[in-house]
C-alpha positions as CSV (number, residue, x, y, z in Angstrom):
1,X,-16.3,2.8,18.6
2,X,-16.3,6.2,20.8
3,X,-13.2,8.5,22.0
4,X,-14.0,10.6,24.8
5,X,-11.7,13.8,24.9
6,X,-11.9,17.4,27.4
7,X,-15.0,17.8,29.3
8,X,-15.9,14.1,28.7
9,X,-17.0,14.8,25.3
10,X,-17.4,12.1,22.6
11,X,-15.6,11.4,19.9
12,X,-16.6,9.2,16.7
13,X,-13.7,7.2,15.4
14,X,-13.6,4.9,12.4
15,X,-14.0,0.4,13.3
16,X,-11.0,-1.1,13.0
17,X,-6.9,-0.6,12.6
18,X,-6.9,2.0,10.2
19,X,-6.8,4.8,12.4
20,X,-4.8,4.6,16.5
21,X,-6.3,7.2,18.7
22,X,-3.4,9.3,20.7
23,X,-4.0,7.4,24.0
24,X,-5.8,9.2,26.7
25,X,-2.9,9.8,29.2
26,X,-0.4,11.1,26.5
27,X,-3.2,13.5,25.1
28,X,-3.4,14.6,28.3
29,X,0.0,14.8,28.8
30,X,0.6,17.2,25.8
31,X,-1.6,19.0,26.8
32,X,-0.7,19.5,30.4
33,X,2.8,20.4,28.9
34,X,1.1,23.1,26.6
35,X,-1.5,24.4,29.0
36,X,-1.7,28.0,28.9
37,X,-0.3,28.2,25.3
38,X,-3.2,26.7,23.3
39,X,-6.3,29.3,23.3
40,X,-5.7,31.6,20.0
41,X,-3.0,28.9,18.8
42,X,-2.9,28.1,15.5
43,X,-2.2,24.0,15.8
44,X,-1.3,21.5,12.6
45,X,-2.3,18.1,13.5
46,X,0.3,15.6,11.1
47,X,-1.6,12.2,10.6
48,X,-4.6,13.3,11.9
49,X,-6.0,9.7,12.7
50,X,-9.1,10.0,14.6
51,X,-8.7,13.6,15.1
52,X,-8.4,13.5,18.7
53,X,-5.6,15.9,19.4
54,X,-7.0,18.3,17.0
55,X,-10.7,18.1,18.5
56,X,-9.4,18.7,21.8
57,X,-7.0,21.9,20.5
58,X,-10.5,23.6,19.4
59,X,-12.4,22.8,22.5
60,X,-9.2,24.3,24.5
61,X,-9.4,27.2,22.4
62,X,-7.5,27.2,19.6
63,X,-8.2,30.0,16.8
64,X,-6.7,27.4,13.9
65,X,-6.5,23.4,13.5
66,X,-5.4,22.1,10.4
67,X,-4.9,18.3,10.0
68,X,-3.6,16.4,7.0
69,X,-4.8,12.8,6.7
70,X,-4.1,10.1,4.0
71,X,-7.2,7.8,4.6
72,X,-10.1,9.8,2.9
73,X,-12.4,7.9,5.5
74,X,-11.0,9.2,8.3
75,X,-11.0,13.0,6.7
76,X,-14.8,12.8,6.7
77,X,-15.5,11.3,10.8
78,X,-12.4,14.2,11.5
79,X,-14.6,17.1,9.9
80,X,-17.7,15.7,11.2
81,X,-16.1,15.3,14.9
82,X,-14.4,19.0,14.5
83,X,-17.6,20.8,13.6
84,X,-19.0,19.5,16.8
85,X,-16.6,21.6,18.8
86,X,-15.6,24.8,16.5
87,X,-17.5,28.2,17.9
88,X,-17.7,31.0,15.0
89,X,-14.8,32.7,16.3
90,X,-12.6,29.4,15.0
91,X,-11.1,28.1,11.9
92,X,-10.3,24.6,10.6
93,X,-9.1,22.6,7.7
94,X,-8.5,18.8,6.8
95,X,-6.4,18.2,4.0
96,X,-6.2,14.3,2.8
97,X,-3.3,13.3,0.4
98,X,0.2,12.5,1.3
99,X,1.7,13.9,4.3
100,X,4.7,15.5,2.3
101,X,2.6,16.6,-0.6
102,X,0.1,18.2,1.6
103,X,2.9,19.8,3.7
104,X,3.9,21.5,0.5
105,X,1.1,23.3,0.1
106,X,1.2,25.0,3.8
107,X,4.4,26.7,2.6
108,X,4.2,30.5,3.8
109,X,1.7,29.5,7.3
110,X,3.0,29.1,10.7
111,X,2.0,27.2,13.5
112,X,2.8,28.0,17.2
113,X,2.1,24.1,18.1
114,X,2.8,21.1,15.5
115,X,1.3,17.1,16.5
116,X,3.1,15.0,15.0
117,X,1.7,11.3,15.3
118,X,2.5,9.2,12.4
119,X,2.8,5.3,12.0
120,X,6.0,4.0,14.3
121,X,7.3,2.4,11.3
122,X,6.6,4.1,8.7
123,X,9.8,6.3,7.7
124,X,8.1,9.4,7.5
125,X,10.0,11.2,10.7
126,X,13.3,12.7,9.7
127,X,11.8,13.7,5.6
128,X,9.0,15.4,7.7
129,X,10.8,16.9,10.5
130,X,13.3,18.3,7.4
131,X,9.9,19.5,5.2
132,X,8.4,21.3,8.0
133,X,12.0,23.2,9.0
134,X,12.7,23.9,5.7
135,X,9.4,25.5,4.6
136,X,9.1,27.3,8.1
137,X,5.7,26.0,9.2
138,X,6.9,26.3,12.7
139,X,7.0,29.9,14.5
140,X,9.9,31.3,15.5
141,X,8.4,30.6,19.2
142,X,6.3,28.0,18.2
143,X,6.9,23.9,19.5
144,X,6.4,20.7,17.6
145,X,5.4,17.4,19.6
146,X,6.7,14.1,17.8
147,X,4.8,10.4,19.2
148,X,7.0,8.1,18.7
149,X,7.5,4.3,20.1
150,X,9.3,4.3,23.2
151,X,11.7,1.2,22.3
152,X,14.6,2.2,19.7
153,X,13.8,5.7,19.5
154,X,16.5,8.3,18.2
155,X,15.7,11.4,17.7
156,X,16.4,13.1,14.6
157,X,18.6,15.6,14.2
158,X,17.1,18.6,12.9
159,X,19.0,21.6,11.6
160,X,18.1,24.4,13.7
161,X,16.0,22.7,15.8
162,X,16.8,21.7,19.5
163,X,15.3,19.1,21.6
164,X,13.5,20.6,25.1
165,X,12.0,17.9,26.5
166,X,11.3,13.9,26.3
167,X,8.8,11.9,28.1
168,X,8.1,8.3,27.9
169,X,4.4,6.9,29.1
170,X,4.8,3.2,28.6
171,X,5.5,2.0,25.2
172,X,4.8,5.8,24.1
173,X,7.5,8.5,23.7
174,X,7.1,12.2,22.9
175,X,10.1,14.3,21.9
176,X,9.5,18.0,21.6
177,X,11.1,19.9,19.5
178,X,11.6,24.1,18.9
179,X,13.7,26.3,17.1
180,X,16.6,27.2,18.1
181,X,20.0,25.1,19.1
């Protein structure tokens, strides 16, 4: 199966349900939201799936992508796919372990833009949310896009973190977070 992302370039993705590509419209979407802010970003991609969002970061000109993934699979078709579109000039990194785990270990770096796209069901939101405010992965300027399932969404509530915008595109919701209340 292919993934086409900015410019009409072609993704690889992995057969099957282990991975679900960031749909089209709310990839562009984000990144509508964040024109102008990405080239010499520094972007964290959280459940880096097919690497999509990440892919398309570096080919809009961000200076660092970092991704963590759990499915070791998937961490090998993400660093083939992000070679494609790094220049010299940028950096990036896939780490594959558990989210949490792996979050631990970016103590001490920033990021001015977070992705945030894990599983709908899978519980990992609010511990994640807490992990990534706690350790201060997110600039003091920086934002943090959560995907989320548009049906029985609540946000969490994240201490010293506020809320600037929510958008729904069909079953799909993004709430975006930033420091600050």
């Amino acid at each position: 199966m292919s993934l086409r992302i900015y410019g009409n370039r072609q993704l690889k993705t992995l057969p099957g349900k282990e991975t679900r590509p960031t749909v089209a419209r709310v990839r562009e979407a984000v990144f509508n939201i964040w024109q102008g802010t990405i080239t010499d970003c520094s972007w964290l991609d959280l459940c880096t799936g097919t690497g999509s969002m990440g892919a398309e970061a570096l080919c809009r000109g961000a200076s660092l992508v970092v991704g963590i993934e759990k499915s070791r699979r998937a961490c090998s078709v993400i660093k083939e796919n992000w070679q494609q579109f790094a220049n010299d000039e940028q950096k990036f990194e896939i780490l594959q372990g558990d989210l949490l785990s792996q979050l631990e270990k970016l103590k001490g770096q920033q990021f001015s833009r977070i992705y945030f796209d894990p599983p709908y069901a899978s519980g990992l939101y609010q511990p994640v949310l807490e992990k990534i405010s706690l350790n201060q992965i997110l600039e003091s300027e920086g934002e943090i896009a959560v995907e989320h399932s548009s049906k029985g969404w609540t946000s969490p509530v994240i201490s010293g973190w506020s809320i600037c915008r929510e958008k729904t595109y069909g079953s799909t919701g993004l709430t975006f977070y930033r420091n600050g209340d």
